[in-house]
N, C-alpha and C positions, 0 to 999 in steps of 0.2 A: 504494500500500500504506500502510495506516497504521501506527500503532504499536502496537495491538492486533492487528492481524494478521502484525506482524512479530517479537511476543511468541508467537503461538500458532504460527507456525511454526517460530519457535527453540527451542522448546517441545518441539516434533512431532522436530524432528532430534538434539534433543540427549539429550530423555528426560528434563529441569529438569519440575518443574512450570510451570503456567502464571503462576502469580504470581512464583517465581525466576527466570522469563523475560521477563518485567515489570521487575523490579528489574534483571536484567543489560543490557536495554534503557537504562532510565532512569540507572543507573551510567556507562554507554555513551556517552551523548549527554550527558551532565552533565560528565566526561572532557575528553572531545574538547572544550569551550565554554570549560570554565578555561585548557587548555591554550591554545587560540585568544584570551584574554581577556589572556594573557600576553603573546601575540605569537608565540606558537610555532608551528612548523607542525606537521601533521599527518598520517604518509604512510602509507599502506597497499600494500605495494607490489602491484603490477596493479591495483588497487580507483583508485587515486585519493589525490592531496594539498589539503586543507585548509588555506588559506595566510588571513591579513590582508593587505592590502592599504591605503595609506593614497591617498585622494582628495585634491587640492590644490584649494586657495579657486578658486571661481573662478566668472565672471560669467552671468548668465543672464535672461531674459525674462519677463516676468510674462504666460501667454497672451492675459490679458484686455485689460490695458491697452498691451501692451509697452513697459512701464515697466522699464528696467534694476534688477536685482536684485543682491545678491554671494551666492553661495550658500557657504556654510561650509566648510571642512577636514571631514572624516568617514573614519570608517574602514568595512572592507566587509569581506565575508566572499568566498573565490574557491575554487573546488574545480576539479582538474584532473585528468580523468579520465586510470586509466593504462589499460596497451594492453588488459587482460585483458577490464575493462570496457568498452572502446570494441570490441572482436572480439567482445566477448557481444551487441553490440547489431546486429550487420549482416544 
């Protein structure tokens, strides 16, 4: 699903226009990114938690050469589906 058809379906159920469904889309997900940009999590309960995650340095292979590499610290994004959404999908 994109986000043009996840606007015209929030659209369709809530009765918004299609462009106020647009912006509450894009509100939505801009939300949820700050919050995540902070370090916060993000829980929706049965949907699902939105967490950061922090990666530690660590060493790796260069496929070409296999020339040892260090690969950097990074942070990542993790979603962990709740039950609601893991029972809608069986």
């Amino acid at each position: 699903m994109t986000k043009a058809e996840m606007s015209a379906r929030l659209a369709d159920a809530s009765g918004l226009p299609r462009m106020g469904a647009a912006r509450v889309v894009d509100h939505f997900t801009e939300i949820i990114a700050e919050a995540m940009s902070k370090g916060e999590k993000v829980t929706f309960i049965g949907f699902g938690t939105f967490s950061v995650a922090e990666r530690a340095q660590r060493e790796g292979r260069n496929p070409r050469t296999g020339e040892r590499i260090t690969i950097p610290a990074s942070k990542t994004v993790n979603f962990k589906a709740g039950s609601k959404l893991k029972n809608s999908v069986k």
